[in-house]
C-alpha positions, -999 to 999 in steps of 0.1 A, spaced: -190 166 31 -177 200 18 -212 210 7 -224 201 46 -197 224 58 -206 249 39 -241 249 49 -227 252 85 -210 279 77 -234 298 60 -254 292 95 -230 303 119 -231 335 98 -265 339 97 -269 335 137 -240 355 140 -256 385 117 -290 376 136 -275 383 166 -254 412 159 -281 435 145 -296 442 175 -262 452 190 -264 478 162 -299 492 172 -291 491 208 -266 520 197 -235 501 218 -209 528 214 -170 512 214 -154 509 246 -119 522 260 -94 493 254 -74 514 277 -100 522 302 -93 504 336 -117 480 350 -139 493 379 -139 465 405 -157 477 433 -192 473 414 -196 431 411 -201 417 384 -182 440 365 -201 452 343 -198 445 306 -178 465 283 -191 488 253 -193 469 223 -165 476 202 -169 465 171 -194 478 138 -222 462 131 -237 472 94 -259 456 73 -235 426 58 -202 411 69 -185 435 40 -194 464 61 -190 453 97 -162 446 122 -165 414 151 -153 421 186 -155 402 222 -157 419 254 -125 411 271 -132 386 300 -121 400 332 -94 387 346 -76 387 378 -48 414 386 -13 407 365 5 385 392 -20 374 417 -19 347 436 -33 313 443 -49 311 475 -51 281 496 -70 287 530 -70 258 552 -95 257 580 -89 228 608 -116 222 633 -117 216 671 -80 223 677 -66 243 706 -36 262 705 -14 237 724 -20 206 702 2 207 669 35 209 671 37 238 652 27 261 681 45 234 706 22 210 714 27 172 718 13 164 680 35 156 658 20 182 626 55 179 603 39 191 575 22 222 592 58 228 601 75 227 569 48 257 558 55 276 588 91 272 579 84 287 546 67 318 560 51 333 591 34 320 630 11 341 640 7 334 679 -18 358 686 -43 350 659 -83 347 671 -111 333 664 -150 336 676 -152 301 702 -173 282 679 -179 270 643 -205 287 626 -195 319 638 -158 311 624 -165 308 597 -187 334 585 -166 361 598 -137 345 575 -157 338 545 -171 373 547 -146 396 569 -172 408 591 -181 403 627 -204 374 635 -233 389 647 -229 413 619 -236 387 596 -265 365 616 -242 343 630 -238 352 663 -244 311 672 -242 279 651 -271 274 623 -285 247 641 -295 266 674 -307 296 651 -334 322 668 -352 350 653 -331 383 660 -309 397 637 -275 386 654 -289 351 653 -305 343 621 -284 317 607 -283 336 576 -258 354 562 -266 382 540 -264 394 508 -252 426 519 -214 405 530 -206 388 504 -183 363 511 -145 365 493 -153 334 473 -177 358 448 -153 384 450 -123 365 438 -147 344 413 -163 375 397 -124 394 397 -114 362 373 -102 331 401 -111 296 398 -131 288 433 -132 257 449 -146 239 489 -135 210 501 -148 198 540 -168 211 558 -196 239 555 -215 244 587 -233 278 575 -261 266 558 -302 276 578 -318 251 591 -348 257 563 -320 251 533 -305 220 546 -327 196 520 -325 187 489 -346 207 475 -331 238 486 -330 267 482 -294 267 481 -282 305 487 -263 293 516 -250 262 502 -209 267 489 -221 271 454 -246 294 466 -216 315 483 -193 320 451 -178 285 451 -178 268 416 -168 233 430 -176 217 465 -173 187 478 -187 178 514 -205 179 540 -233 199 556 -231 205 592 -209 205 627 -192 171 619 -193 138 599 -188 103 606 -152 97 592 -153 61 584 -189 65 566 -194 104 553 -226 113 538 -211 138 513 -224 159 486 -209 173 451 -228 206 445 -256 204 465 -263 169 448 -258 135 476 -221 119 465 -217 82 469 -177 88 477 -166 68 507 -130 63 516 -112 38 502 -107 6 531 -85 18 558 -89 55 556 -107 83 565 -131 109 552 -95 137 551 -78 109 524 -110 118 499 -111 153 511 -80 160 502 -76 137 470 -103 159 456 -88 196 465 -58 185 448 -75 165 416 -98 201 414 -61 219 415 -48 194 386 -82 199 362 -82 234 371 -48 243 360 -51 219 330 -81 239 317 -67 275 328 -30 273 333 -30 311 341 -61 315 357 -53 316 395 -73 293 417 -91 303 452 -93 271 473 -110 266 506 -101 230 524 -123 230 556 -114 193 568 -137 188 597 -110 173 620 -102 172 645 -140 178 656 -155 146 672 -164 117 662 -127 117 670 -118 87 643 -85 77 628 -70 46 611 -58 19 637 -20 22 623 -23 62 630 -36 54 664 -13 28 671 20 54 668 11 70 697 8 41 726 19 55 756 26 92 746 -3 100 768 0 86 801 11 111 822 -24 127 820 -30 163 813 -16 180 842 15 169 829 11 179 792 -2 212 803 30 219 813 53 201 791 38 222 760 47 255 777 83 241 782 83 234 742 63 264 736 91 290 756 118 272 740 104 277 702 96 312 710 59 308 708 47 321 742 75 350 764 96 338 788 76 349 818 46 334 806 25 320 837 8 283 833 -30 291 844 -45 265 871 -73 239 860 -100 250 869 -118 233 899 -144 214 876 -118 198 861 -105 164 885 -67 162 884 -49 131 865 -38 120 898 -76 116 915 -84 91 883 -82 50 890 -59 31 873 -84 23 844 -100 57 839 -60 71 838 -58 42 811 -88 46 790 -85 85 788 -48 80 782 -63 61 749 -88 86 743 -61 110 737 -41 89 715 -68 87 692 -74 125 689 -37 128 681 -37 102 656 -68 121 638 -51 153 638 -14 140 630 -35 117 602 -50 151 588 -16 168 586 -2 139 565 -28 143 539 -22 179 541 13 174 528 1 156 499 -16 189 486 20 210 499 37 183 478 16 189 442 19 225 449 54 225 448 53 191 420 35 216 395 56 246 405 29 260 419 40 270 457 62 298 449 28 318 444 5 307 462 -5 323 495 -15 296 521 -33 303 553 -32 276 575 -56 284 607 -50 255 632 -85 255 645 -120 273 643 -120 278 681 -103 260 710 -103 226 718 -138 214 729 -151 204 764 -184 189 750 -173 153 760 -176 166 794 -155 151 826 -159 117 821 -156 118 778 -179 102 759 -185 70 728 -218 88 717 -216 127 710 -247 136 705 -261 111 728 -244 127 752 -256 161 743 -290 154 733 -297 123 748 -288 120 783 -262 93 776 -231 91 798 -206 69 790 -194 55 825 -157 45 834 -161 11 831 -181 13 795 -147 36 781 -126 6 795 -145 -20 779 -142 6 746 -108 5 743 -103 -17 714 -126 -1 694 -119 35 703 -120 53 669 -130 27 648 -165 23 629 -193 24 646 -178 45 672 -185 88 680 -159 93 713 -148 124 724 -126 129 747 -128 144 786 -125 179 790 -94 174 811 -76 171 773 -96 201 760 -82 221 786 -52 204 783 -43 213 746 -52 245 750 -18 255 767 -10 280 782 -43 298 780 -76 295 805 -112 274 793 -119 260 760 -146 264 731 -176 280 739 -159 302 755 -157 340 740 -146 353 769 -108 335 772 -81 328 749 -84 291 754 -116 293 734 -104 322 709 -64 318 706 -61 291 676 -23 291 659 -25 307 622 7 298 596 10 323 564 34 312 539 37 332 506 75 323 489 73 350 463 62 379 489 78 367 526 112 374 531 111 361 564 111 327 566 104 309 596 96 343 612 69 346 642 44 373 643 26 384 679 5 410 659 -29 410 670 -53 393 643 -89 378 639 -105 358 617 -124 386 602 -91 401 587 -87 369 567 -111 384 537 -89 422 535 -59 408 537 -66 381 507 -79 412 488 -48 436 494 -26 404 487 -46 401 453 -46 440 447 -85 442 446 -106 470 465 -134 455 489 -166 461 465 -193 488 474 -221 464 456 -225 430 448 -251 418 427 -269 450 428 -268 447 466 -249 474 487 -226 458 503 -223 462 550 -186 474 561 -161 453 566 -153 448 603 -114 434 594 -82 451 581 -58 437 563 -24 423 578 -1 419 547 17 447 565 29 420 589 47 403 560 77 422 564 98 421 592 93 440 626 69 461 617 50 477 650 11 464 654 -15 486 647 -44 504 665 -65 474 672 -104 472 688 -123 445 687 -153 428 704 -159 389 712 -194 373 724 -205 337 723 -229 321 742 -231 350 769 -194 353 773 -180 379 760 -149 406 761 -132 435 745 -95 438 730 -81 473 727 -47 477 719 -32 451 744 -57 452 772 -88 424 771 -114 431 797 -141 400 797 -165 383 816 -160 353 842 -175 321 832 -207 309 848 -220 276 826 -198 256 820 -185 247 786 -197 208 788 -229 216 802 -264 220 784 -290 248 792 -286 280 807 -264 289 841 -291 301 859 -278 335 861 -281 367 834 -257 376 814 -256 408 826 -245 402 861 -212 382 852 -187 396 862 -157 414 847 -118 408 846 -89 429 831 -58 421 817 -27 435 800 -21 407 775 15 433 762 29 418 792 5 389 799 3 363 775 -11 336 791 -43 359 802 -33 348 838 -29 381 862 -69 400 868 -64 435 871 -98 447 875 -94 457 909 -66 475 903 -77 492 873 -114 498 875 -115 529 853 -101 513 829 -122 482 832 -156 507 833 -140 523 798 -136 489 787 -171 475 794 -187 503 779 -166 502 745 -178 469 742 -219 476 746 -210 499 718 -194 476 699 -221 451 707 -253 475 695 -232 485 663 -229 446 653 -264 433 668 -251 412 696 -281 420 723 -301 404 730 -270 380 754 -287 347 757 -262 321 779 -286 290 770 -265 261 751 -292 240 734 -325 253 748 -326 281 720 -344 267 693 -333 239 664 -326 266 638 -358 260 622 -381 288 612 -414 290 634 -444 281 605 -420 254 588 -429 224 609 -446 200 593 -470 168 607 -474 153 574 -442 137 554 -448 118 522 -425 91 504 -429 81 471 -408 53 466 -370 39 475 -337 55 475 -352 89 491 -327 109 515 -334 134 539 -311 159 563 -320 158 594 -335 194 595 -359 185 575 -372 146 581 -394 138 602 -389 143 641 -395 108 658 -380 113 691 -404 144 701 -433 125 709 -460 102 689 -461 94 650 -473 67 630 -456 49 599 -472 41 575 -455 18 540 -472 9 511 -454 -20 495 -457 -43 474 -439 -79 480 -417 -104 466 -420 -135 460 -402 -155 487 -394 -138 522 -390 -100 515 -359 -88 535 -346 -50 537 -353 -13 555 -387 2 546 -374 34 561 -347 42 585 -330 75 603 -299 80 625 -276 49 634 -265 22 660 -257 57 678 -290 68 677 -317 60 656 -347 42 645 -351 15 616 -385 1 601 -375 -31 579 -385 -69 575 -363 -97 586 -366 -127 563 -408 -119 558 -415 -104 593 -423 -68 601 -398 -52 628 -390 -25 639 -359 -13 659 -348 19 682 -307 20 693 -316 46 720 -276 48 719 -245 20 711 -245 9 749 -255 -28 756 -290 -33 766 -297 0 749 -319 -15 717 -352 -18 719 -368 -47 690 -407 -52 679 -411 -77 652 -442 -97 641 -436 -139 651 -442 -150 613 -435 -136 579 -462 -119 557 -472 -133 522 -463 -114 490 -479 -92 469 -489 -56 481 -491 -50 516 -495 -21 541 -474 -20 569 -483 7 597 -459 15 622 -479 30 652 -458 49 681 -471 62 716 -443 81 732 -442 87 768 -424 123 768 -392 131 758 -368 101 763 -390 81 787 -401 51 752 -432 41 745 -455 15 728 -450 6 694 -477 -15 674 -472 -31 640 -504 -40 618 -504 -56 583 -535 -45 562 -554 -30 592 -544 -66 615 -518 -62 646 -490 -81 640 -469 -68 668 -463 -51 698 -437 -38 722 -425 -13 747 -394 11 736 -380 16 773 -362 45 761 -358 67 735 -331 92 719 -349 127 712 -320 133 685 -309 105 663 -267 104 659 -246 114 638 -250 147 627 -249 141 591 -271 107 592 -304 107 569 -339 100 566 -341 74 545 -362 50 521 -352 16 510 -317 14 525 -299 27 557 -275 49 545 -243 59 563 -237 40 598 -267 20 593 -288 17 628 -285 -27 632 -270 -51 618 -295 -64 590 -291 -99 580 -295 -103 543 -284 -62 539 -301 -30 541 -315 -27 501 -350 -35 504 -362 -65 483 -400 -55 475 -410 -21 458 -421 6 479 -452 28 463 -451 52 493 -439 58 531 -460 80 551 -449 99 583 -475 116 607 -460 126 636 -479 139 667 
């Protein structure tokens, strides 16, 4: 044994001499163990070597470059991202959630009631990962509706790095949790590339999913950019795992590097539809709903005055016309969008309580004192895209011309927010919990699509506890004012790529108390809507589309028309002044076409879902190739069966016995298509949506013998969403045939998969003997038309 150690010994020497001559010829000189560290060129770049190197131990002296570290006393940061929730909803900011938890932080710290954000996801988020204005940084619309111009690319740029490399190359831990809905439509597959994937973006850790939203009884999540089998234990929801892992990273984290200080990004995905929640959660809030949302409109201004939230003479704006009032409803519809609502407030009150759990290990490992939270209670307004009636099937309802009538949402009721289901509500809530202010997502235009609630707590730094801030923010200060918290500068190259300015500013100065807002422009466009802030005055455009409808309004951008307000004295965005003011509003309209060519927002395109798919013209394939089971695919990137014709093709071989099991199978009961045998015999089923009467089944009349077998699939499509004919041969013999009345263009939900030898997620039917196919598959072959 000692004579083995030896040896070792002698060979660590040897590789260490091996490797430190060349150090020597290199002519290292030693560096400054005084010299400050340059932070503004990332990575920092290494140190001198300060050590000798001679010819033999005897005559040498070892050193280490000195890791860099983060600034002597900087802080955790926890930035908390919530999704789909207006102003009005959580209590925090007076609305009729209960959010105790979000409460207890703003307790601890600061409300910022005048905190924006861009209308829509994407965009959200890549101004607060980077601090720069969406267009600036290709994201002028979400990933999935991605076009060729440089405001709409999808793609975020090397040039903006986000604050997650920052932090990890200035010495921080870096962790995601939730969602990431920034990633091109050409990376979303497995096999990458991954540059806009969280551990592409600076983030050692995430854990996830990909995309606008996630089925929260059945996730399809990922660790890295690897597929993760984690579901949520019986009972729960996808925010119980969520948040289980942010806080098990936080425990390994500070076990490995007690004084390393962690960066950690929770991007829950709720309240986004499907709205989901566990029956007990749904069940506390029976009846809390009924007066409609006329009623709750005004009842969360009452709460909001008396906490101080909005001024005293803050107006209510009117619903707008589109919008029927609660009284016009029958008894029914009052009583199944009464339970609608109940089962968005049980999702968002759910997510606050799992919240707390991470507030409560904070403080546990004596961790809260500092650690800078920021808590932003929504990435846009609440959303209208369930339209006036709501609806059980999102994306059929956006993609697939399904409407969920009265009677269907009564018959619902039971199930509303349970598996299997993908409801959101009717716009008349949207608006609704958006109190005080006008519209709703998609709108860039009006606070009720920009005006989210933001809590900063920071113990060890805000002296004002409990205090309420009216500064003027945006998400795109986020980034500076993590970095002046931290003490770092804003980096001039990253990576060896000079880096774009940064649109935001810092607002640590509105830690202290009563401190006067600063000189503030800035810009907002989404989706043709659009406006300009300067220093207490927004001038915008009127509305044409409306928020729950698909296409374009009919009309350009360019003739909207304009309105002006003095939000100093006008919270609520309620009094129009541009008649009264129309200097002003011309001085207005032309700061923002400046603002607008400076950050690439032309050209204006008002068109919701007639863009493009996000995918990169020269991508598309005809030809997708299988080989074998347990293959999944994103959406993006699997084959698109509801666009026209395509043929199946499976080369299997069978079991002994009747073979049972999918051969292949996209989407689920909400949408989507599944190619299996039942008990020997070849079928084939389409779930144009959950509906009754809204499945369409071929399957061959007797079961085929074992041994290898292939099974062709042949679909005829009679245009988009009209069904087809769909033929099943065995070995070049027809086995089957059937019409498909009609057909889903986009299978549902968003995160569902392509997938071989199972049906992964919410599985599209109900199979018999289970999903796992019996036989072996050599290949499955998609050729679509």
């Amino acid at each position: 044994m000692l004579l083995g150690r030896a040896r070792l010994l002698v060979g660590l020497s040897s590789l260490s001499l091996l490797h430190a001559i060349p150090v020597a010829a290199q002519g290292t000189p030693a560096a400054n163990p005084g010299a400050a560290v340059d932070r503004t060129t990332l990575p920092v770049p290494p140190a001198h070597y300060a050590g000798t190197v001679g010819m033999t131990y005897r005559d040498s002296k070892p050193a280490y470059a000195p890791p860099v570290r983060a600034p002597a006393g900087a802080p955790n940061i926890l930035v908390v991202l919530t999704d789909d929730v207006g102003f009005g909803a959580a209590s925090t900011f007076g609305g009729p959630v209960p959010t105790p938890n979000l409460d207890r932080l703003a307790a601890r710290g600061l409300r910022y009631t005048r905190f924006h954000t861009t209308a829509m996801c994407s965009p959200t988020r890549a101004s607060l990962l980077t601090g720069r204005n969406h267009h600036a940084v290709g994201t002028g619309i979400v990933t999935d509706t991605a076009s060729g111009y440089p405001g709409y690319t999808g793609e975020m740029p090397a040039s903006a790095a986000t604050i997650a490399q920052i932090l990890r190359y200035n010495g921080y831990g870096t962790a995601m949790v939730g969602k990431h809905h920034n990633v091109p439509g050409h990376e979303n597959n497995p096999a990458g590339p991954f540059t806009h994937w969280p551990t592409g973006l600076g983030f050692d850790h995430f854990f996830g999913f990909i995309g606008g939203d996630a089925d929260q009884w059945k996730p399809r999540l990922y660790r890295g950019t690897d597929p993760a089998s984690d579901q949520p234990p019986p009972g729960e929801t996808l925010d119980r795992i969520l948040f289980d892992d942010a806080i098990d990273w936080v425990h390994t984290q500070k076990a490995a590097a007690p004084d390393q200080p962690f960066f950690l990004y929770v991007a829950p995905g709720s309240a986004h539809a499907p709205h989901q929640a566990p029956p007990e959660w749904i069940a506390k809030f029976k009846g809390k709903f009924d007066a409609g949302w006329d009623a709750l409109r005004v009842e969360t201004l009452r709460r909001q005055i008396k906490a101080g939230i909005a001024p005293r003479n803050t107006s209510l704006t009117p619903r707008p016309e589109a919008i029927p009032a609660w009284s016009s409803l029958s008894a029914d519809e009052r009583a199944a969008d009464a339970r609608m609502m109940e089962v968005y407030a049980a999702m968002l009150a759910y997510q606050d309580a799992q919240f707390g759990r991470l507030l409560d290990e904070l403080d546990r490992m004596g961790q809260s004192e500092n650690t800078l939270i920021i808590f932003i209670e929504g990435d846009n307004g609440a959303s209208a895209e369930g339209g006036i009636e709501g609806t059980m099937n999102e994306i059929g309802r956006l993609a697939n011309f399904v409407e969920t009538s009265a009677a269907e949402k009564t018959a619902a009721m039971d199930r509303m927010g349970g598996p299997g289901t993908s409801q959101l509500y009717p716009v008349g809530w949207s608006w609704a919990t958006n109190s005080p202010f006008q519209w709703t997502k998609q709108v860039g235009s009006h606070l009720g699509g920009t005006r989210n609630g933001m809590v900063i707590a920071w113990p060890k730094k805000i002296a004002d506890k409990g205090g309420i801030r009216t500064n003027f923010a945006h998400v795109v200060d986020i980034t500076p004012t993590i970095l002046e918290a931290v003490g770092l500068p804003q980096p001039v190259r990253v990576d060896g790529i000079q880096q774009q300015p940064v649109d935001g500013v810092s607002i640590e100065y509105s830690f202290d108390k009563d401190v006067p807002e600063k000189p503030r422009t800035q810009y907002f466009e989404l989706i043709g809507n659009r406006g300009i802030y300067k220093d207490g005055w927004l001038a915008n455009t009127t509305p044409v589309r409306l928020p729950w409808k698909m296409g374009g309004s009919g009309v350009s951008p360019l003739d909207y028309k304009w309105e002006l307000y003095d939000l100093r004295s006008d919270f609520s965005q309620s009094r129009n002044l541009a008649a009264r003011e129309p200097k002003r509003l011309e001085e207005m309209k032309a700061l923002w076409d400046a603002e607008a060519r400076r950050n690439q927002v032309y050209p204006l395109d008002d068109r919701q879902g007639d863009r493009s798919n996000g995918v990169r013209p020269g991508t598309r394939r005809t030809l997708f190739e299988y080989w074998g089971a347990g293959i999944s695919i994103p959406q993006p990137a699997a084959p698109p069966l509801g666009f026209g014709s395509y043929t199946l093709e499976a080369d299997v071989v069978l079991p002994e016995g009747q073979a049972n099991g999918v051969l292949a199978a996209t989407g689920s009961l909400l949408g989507g298509w599944s190619f299996y045998l039942d008990e020997g015999r070849p079928s084939v089923i389409h779930a144009a949506s959950q509906e009754d009467g809204d499945q369409w089944v071929v399957a061959a009349q007797a079961p085929i013998p074992s041994g290898p077998a292939l099974i062709r699939y042949d679909y005829k499509g009679n245009g988009l969403g009209r069904g087809g004919k769909m033929t099943i041969s065995v070995n070049g013999q027809k086995v089957a045939q059937g019409e498909i009345k009609r057909s889903a263009m986009m299978v549902a939900g968003l995160g569902e998969t392509f997938d071989t030898g199972r049906d992964t997620g919410e599985e599209v039917t109900h199979y018999r003997h289970g999903s796992a196919f019996t036989g072996a598959i050599q290949k499955v072959t998609v050729t679509t038309k």
